[in-house]
MARKEPA-425600 format. One line per field, with one value per atom (N, C-alpha, C): residue number from 1; residue in three letters; atom name; x, y, z. Coordinates in steps of 0.1 Angstrom, whole numbers. Each point is the difference from the previous one (the first is absolute). Example, Ala and Ser with C-alpha at 12.3 -4.5 7.8 and 13.67 -1.06 7.14 Angstrom:
<pts>
n	[1/1/1/2/2/2]
res	[ALA/ALA/ALA/SER/SER/SER]
atom	[N/CA/C/N/CA/C]
c1	[132/-9/9/-4/9/-8]
c2	[-57/12/12/11/11/11]
c3	[78/0/0/-7/0/8]
</pts>
This chain:
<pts>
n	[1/1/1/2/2/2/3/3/3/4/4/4/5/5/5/6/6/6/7/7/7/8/8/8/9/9/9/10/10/10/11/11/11/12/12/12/13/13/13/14/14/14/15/15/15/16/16/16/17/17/17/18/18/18/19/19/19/20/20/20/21/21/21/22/22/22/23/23/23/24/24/24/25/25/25/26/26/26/27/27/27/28/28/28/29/29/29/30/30/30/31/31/31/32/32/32/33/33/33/34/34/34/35/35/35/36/36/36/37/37/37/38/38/38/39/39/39/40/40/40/41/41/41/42/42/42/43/43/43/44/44/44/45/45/45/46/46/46/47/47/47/48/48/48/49/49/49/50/50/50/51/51/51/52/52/52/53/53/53/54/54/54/55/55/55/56/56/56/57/57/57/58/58/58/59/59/59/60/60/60/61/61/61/62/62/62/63/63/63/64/64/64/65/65/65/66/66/66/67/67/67/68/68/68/69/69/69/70/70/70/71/71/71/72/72/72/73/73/73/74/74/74/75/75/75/76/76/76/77/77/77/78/78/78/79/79/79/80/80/80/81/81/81/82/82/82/83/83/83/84/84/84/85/85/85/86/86/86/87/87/87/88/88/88/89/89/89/90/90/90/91/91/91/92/92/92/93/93/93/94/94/94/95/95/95/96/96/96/97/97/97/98/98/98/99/99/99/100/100/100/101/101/101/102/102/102/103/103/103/104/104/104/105/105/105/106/106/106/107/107/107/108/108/108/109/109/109/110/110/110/111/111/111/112/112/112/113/113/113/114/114/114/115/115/115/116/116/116/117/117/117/118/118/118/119/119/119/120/120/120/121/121/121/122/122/122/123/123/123/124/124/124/125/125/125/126/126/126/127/127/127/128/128/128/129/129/129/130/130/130/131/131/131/132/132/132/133/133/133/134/134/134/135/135/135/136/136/136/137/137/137/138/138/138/139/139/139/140/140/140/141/141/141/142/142/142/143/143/143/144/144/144/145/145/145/146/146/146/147/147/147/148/148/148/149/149/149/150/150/150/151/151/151/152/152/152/153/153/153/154/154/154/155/155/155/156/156/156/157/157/157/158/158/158/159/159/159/160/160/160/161/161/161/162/162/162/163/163/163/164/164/164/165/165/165/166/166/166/167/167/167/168/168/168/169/169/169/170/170/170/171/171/171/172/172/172/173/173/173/174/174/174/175/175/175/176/176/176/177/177/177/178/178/178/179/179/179/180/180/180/181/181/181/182/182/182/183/183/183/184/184/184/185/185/185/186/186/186/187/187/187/188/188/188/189/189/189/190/190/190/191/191/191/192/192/192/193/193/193/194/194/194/195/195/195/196/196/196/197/197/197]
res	[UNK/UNK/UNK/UNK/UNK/UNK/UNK/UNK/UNK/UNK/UNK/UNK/UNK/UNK/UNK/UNK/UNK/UNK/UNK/UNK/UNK/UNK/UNK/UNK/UNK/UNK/UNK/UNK/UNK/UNK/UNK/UNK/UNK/UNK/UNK/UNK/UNK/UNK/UNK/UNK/UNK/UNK/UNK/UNK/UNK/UNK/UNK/UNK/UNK/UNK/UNK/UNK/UNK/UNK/UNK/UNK/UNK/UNK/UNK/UNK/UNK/UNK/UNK/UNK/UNK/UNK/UNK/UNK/UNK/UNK/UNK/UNK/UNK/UNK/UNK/UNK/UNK/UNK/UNK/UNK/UNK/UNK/UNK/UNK/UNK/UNK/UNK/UNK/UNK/UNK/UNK/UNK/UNK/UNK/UNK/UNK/UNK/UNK/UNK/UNK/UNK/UNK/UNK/UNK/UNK/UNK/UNK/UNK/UNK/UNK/UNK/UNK/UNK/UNK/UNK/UNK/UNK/UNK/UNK/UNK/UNK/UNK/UNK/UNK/UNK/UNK/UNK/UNK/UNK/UNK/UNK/UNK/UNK/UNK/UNK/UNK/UNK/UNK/UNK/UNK/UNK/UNK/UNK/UNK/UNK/UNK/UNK/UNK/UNK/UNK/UNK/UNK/UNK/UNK/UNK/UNK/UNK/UNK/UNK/UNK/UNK/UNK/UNK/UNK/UNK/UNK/UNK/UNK/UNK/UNK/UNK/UNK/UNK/UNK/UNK/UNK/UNK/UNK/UNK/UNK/UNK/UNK/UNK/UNK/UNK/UNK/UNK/UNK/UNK/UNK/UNK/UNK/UNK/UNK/UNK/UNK/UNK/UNK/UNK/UNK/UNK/UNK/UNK/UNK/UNK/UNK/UNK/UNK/UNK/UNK/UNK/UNK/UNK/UNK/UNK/UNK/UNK/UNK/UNK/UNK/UNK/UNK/UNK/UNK/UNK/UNK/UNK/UNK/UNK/UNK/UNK/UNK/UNK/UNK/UNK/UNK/UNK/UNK/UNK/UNK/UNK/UNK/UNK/UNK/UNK/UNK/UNK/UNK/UNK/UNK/UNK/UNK/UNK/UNK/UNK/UNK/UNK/UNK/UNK/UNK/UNK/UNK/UNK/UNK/UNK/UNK/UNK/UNK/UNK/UNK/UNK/UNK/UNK/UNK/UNK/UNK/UNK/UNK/UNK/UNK/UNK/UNK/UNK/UNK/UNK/UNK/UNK/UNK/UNK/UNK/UNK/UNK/UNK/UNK/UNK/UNK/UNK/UNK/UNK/UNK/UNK/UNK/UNK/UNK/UNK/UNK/UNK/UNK/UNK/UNK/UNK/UNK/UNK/UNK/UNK/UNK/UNK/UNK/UNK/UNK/UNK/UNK/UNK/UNK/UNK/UNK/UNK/UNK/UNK/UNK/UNK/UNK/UNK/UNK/UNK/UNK/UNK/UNK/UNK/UNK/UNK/UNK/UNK/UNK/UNK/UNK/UNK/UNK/UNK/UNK/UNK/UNK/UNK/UNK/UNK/UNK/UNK/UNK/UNK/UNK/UNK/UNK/UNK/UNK/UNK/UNK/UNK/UNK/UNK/UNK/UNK/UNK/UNK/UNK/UNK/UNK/UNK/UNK/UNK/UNK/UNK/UNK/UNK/UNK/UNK/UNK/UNK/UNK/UNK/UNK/UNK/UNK/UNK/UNK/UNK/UNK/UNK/UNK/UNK/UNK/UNK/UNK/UNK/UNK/UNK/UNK/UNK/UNK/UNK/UNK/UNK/UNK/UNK/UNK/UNK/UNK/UNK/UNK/UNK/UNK/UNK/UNK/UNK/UNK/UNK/UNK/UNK/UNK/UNK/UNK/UNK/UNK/UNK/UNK/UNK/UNK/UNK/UNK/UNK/UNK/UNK/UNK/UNK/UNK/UNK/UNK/UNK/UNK/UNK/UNK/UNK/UNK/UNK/UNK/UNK/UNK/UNK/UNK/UNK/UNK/UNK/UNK/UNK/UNK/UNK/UNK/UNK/UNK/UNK/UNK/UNK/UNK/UNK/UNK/UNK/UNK/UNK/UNK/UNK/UNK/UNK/UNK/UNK/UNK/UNK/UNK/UNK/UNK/UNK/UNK/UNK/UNK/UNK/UNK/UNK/UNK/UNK/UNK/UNK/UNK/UNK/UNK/UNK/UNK/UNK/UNK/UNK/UNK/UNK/UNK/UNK/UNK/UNK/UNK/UNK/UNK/UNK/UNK/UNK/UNK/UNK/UNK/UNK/UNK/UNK/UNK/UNK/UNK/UNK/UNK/UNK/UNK/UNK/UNK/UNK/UNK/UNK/UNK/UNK/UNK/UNK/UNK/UNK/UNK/UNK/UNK/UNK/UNK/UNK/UNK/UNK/UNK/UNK/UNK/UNK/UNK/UNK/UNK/UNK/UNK/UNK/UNK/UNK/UNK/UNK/UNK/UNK/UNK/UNK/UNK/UNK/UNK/UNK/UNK/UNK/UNK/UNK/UNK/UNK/UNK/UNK/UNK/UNK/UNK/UNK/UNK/UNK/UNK/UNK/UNK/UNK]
atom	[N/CA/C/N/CA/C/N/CA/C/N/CA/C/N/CA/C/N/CA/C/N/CA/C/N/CA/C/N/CA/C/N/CA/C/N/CA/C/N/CA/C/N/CA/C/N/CA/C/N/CA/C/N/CA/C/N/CA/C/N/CA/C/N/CA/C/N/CA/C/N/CA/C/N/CA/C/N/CA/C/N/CA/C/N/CA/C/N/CA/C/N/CA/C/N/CA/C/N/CA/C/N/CA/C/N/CA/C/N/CA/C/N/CA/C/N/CA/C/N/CA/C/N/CA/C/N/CA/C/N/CA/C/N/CA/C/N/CA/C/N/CA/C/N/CA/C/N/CA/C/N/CA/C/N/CA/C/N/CA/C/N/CA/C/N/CA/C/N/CA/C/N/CA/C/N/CA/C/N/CA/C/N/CA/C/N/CA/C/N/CA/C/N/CA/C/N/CA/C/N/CA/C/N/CA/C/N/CA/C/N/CA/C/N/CA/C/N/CA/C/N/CA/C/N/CA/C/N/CA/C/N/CA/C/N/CA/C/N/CA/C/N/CA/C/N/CA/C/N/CA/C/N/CA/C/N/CA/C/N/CA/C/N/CA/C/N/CA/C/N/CA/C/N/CA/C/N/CA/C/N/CA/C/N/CA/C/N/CA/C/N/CA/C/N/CA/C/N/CA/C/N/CA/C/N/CA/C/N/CA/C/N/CA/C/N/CA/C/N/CA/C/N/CA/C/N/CA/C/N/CA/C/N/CA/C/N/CA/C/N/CA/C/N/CA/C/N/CA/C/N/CA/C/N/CA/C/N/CA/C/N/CA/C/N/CA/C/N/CA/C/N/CA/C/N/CA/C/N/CA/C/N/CA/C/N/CA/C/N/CA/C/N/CA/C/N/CA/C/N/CA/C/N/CA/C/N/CA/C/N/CA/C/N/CA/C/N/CA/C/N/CA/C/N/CA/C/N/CA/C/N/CA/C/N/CA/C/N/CA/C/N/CA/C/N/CA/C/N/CA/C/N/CA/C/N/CA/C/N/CA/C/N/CA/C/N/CA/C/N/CA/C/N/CA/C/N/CA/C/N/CA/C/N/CA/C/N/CA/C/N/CA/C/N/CA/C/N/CA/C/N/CA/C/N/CA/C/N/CA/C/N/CA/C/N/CA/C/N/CA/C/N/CA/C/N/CA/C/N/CA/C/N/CA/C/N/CA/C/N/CA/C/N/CA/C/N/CA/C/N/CA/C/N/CA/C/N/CA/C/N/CA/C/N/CA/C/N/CA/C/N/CA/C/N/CA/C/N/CA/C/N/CA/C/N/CA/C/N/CA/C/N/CA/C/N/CA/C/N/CA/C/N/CA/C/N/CA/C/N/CA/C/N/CA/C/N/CA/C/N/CA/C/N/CA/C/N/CA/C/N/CA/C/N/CA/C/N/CA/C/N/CA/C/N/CA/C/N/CA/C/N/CA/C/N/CA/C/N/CA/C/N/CA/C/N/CA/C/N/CA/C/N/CA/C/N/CA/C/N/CA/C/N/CA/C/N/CA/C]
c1	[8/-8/9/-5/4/-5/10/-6/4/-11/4/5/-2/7/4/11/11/-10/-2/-7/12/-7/9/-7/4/-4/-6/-13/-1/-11/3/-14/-11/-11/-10/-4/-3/-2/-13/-1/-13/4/-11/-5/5/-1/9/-11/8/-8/12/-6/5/-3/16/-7/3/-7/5/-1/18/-4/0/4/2/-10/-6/-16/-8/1/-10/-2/13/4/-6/4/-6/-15/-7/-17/-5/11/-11/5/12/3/-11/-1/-10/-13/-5/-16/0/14/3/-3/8/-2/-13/-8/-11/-15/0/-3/0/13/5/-7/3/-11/-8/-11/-16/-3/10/-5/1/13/3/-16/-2/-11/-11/-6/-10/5/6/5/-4/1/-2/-13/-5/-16/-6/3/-5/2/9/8/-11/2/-9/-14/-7/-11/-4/6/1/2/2/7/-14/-3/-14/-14/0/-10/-5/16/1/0/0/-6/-15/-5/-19/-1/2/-3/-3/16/-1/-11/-5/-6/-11/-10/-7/-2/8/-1/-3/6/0/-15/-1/-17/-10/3/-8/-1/10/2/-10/8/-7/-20/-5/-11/-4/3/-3/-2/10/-1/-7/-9/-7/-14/-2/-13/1/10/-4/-3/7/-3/-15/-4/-15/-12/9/-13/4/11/-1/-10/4/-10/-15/-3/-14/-6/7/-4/-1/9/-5/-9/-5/-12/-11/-1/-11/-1/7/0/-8/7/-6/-11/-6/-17/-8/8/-8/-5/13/-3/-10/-2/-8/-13/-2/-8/-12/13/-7/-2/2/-2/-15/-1/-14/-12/3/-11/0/5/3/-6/2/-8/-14/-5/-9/-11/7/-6/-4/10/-3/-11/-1/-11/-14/1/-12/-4/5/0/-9/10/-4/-14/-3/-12/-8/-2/-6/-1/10/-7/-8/-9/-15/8/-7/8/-7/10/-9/5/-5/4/15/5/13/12/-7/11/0/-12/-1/9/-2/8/17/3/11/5/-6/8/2/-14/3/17/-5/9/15/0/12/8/-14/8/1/-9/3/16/3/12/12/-2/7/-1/-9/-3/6/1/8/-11/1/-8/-9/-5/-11/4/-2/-2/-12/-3/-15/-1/-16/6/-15/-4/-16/4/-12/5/-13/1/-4/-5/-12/-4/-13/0/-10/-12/-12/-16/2/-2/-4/9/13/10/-2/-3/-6/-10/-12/-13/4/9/2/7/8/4/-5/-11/-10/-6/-6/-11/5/14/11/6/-6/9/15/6/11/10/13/6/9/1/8/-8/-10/-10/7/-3/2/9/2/12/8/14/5/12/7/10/14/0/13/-6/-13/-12/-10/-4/-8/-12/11/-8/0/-7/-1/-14/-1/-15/3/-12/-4/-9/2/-8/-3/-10/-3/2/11/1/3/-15/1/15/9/11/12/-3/6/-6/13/-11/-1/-9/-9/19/-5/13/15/1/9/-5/11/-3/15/-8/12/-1/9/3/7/-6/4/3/15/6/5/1/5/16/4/12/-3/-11/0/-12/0/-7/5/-7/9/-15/8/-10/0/-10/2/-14/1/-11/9/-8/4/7/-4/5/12/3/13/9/-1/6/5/-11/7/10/-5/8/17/-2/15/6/-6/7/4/-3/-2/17/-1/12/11/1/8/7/-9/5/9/-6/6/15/6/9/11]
c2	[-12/12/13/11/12/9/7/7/19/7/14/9/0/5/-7/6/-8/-3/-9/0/1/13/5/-7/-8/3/9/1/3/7/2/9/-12/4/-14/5/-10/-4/6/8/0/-2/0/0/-15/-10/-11/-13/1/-6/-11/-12/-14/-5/0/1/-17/-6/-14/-4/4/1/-13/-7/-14/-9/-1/-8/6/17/2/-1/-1/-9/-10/-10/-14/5/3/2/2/10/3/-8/-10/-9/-11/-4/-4/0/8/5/0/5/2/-14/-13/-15/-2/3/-2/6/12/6/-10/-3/-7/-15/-4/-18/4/11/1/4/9/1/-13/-8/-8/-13/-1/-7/2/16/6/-5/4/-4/-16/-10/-13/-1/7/-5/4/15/7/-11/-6/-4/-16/-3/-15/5/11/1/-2/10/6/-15/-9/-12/-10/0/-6/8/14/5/-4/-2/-5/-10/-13/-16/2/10/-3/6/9/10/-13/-5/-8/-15/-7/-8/6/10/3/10/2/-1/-10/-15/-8/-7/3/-4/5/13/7/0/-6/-7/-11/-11/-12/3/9/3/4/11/3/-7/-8/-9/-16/1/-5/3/10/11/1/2/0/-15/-8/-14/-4/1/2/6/16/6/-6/-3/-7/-11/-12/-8/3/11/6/5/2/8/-8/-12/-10/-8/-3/-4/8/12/7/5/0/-4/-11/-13/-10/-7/9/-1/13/7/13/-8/-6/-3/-15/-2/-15/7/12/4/4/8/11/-18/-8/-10/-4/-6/-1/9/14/12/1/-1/2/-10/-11/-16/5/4/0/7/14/14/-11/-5/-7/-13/-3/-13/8/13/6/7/6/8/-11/-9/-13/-6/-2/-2/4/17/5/5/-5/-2/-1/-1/-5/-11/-10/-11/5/1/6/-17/-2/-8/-3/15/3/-2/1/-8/-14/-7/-16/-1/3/-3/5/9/6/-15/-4/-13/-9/-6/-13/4/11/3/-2/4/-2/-15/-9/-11/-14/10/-10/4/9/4/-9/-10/-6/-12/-3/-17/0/-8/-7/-2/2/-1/-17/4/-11/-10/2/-5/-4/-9/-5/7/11/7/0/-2/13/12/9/13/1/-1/4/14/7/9/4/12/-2/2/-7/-3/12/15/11/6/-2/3/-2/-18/-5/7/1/5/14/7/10/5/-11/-2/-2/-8/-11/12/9/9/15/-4/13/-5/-15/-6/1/-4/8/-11/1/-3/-10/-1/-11/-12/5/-19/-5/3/-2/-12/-12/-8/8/-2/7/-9/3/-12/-2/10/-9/-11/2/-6/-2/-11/-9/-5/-6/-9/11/10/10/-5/-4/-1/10/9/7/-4/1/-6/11/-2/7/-4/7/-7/7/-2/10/9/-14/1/15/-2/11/14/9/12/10/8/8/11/3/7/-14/-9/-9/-11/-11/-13/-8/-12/-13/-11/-1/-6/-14/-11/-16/-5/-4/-3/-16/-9/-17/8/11/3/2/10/2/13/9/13/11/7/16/13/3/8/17/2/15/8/-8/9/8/12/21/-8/-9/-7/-4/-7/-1/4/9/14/9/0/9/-6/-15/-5/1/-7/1/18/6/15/0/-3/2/-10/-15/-6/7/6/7/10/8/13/-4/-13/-3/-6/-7/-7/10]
c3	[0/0/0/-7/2/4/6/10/-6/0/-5/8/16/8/11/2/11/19/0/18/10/6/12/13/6/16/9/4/9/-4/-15/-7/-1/-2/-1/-21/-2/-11/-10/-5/-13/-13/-1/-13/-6/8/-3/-11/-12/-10/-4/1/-1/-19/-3/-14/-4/-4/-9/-12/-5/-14/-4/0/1/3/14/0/-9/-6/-6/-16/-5/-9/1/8/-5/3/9/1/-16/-4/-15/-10/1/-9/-3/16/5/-7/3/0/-20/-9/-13/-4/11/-7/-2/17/-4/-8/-2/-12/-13/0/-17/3/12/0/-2/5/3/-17/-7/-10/-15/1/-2/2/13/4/-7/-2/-5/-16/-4/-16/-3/10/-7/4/9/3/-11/-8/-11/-9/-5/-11/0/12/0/1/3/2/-17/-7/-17/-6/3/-1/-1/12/0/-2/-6/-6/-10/-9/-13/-5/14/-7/2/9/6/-15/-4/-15/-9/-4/-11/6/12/-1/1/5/-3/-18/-6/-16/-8/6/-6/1/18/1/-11/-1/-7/-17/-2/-15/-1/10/1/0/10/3/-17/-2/-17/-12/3/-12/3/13/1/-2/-3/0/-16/-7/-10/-5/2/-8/4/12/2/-7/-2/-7/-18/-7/-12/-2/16/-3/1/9/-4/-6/-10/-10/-12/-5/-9/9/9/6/-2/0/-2/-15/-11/-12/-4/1/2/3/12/8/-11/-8/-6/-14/-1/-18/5/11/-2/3/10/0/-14/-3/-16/-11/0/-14/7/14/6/-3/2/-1/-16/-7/-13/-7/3/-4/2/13/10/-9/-5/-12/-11/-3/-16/4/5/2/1/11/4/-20/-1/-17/-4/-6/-11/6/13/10/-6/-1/-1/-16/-9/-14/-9/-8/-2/-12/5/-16/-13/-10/-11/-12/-12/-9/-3/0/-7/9/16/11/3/-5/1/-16/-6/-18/2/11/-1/7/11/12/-13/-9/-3/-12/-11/-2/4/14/8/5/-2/8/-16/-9/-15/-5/5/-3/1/13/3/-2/-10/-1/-14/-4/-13/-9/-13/-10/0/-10/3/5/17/9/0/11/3/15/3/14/1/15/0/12/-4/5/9/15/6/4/0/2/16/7/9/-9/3/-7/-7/6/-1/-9/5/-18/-9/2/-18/-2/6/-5/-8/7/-6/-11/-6/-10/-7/1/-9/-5/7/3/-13/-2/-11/-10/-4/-8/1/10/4/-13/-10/-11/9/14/6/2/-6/8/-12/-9/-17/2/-7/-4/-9/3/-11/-11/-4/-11/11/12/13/4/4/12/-2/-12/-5/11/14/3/16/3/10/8/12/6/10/4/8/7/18/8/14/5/9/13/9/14/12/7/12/6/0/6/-2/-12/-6/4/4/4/-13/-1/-8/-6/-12/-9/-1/4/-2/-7/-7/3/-5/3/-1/-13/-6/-13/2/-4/10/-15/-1/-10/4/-9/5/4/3/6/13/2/14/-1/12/0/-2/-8/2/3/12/10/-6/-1/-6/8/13/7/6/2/7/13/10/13/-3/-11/-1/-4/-10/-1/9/5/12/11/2/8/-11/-9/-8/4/-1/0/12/14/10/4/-7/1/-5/-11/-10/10/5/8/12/7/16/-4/-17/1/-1]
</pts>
């Protein structure tokens, strides 16, 4: 220690200030270490905190991909599902229109002659066939001379016969091959298959 003035005996002492340069040194070397741990300390807790903000981030991103792209594959599949239920819908309502229409058609000559027309189309030349008509068709043909009763130089040998069975504006032509159906019922059913495949 140093001392600024010389101590005389006998005088008593002021102003006496104890100085430690040395303890007080180390005190703030001291207190300087620990500063630098505490911030040092703070630095890794930041460093790890920033550390694990950024795995929760990225696995909650990843959830949220995962979540998305499960939400979309859902709504794709609902949406060709509801395509699907629309177009089966609309061929139903649409069949539904055309049955009620034709229902409510009045048979005239020229739509019984258009059917038979339609299903001699597919028989093979002088063939042996009879042509089924409902009672009330034939009469009505009978009733107009209609040019299809007529035998003609394909279909010599043509019988026309009247059969409840058959509904009114259609009929069926029975060939030693087999039937060919040219009733409006089946027509529509064929359209109705056509559209669903």
């Amino acid at each position: 220690m140093k001392c600024a003035r010389t101590i005389r005996p006998g005088h008593p002492l002021r102003d006496l200030k104890v100085v430690q340069h040395e303890a007080n040194g180390a005190s703030q070397s001291t207190q300087s270490a620990e500063r630098q741990r505490e911030q040092a300390a703070f630095d890794r807790g930041l460093a790890e905190g920033e550390r694990r903000l950024g795995e929760q981030l990225l696995r909650q991103r990843a959830d949220l991909l995962e979540l998305q792209n499960g939400v979309l594959a859902s709504l794709r599949q609902a949406v060709t599902q509801v395509v699907r239920q629309s177009e089966t819908a609309l061929i139903e309502l649409s069949l539904e229109v055309a049955r009620k229409l034709v229902a409510g058609l009045p048979i005239s000559a020229e739509m019984v002659e258009a059917a038979v027309r339609s299903a001699l189309a597919d028989v093979e030349p002088n063939a042996d066939f009879d042509i089924l008509l409902h009672p009330a068709d034939l009469s009505l043909l009978q009733q107009c001379n209609s040019p299809v009763l007529l035998p003609g130089p394909a279909n010599p040998k043509t019988r026309f016969q009247g059969d409840l069975t058959v509904s009114r504006g259609g009929c069926l032509v029975h060939t030693r091959f087999g039937v060919i159906d040219a009733c409006r019922e089946t027509k529509l059913e064929l359209i109705r298959q056509s559209l669903e495949a």
